[in-house]
N, C-alpha and C positions, 0 to 999 in steps of 0.2 A: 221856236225855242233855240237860244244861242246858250251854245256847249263852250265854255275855255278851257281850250285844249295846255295844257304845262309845257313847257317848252325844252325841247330837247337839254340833256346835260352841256352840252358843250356850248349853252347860248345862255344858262345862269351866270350872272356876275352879281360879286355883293351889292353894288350898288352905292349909293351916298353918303347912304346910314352906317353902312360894315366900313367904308372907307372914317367916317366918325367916328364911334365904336373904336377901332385901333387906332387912332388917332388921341382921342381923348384917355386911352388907357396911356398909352407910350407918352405924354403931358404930364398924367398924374403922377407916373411912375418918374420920370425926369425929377418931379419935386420932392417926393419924398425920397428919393436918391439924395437929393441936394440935401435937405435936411437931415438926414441921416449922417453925411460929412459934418454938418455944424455942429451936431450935438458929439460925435465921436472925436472932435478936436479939443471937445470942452473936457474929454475923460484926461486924468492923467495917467501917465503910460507906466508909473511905479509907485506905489505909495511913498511916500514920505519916511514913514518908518522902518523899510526894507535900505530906505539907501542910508538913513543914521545906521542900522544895525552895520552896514557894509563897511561905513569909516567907520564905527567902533571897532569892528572887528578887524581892519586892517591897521589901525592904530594899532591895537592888541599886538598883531605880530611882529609889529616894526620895533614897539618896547623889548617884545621879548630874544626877539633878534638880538637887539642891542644888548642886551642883558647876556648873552648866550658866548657872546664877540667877547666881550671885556673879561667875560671868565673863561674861556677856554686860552687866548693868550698868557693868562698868568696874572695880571696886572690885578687883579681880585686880589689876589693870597699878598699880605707884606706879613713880612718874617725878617 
């Protein structure tokens, strides 16, 4: 009768397959890393209508500025 005895802990190594196994993960993971870049370039970084609101709204101040200039000098009031 032959007994297989398991081999001491310090004489297991993964082997072919575990060298595969991490191998084929850190592949997979490589591409959908990549892929993940391509579709995150395709987002845009501000809507569209946050940066109209932004020049509307700096237009806004710059009229009222102006507005604000021309009457405090005086040149508003003719008498």
């Amino acid at each position: 009768m032959i007994v297989l005895a398991s081999p001491a802990a310090s004489q297991v190594v993964p082997g072919i397959l575990g060298f595969l196994v991490v191998a084929g993960m850190g592949l997979a993971l490589f591409f959908l890393l990549r892929s993940m870049n391509k579709q995150l370039k395709k987002v845009a970084r501000e809507p569209r209508w946050r940066e109209d609101a932004k020049q509307a709204a700096q237009d806004q101040t710059a009229q009222d500025q102006a507005e604000r200039d021309y009457t405090q000098n005086g040149t508003a009031q003719q008498g």
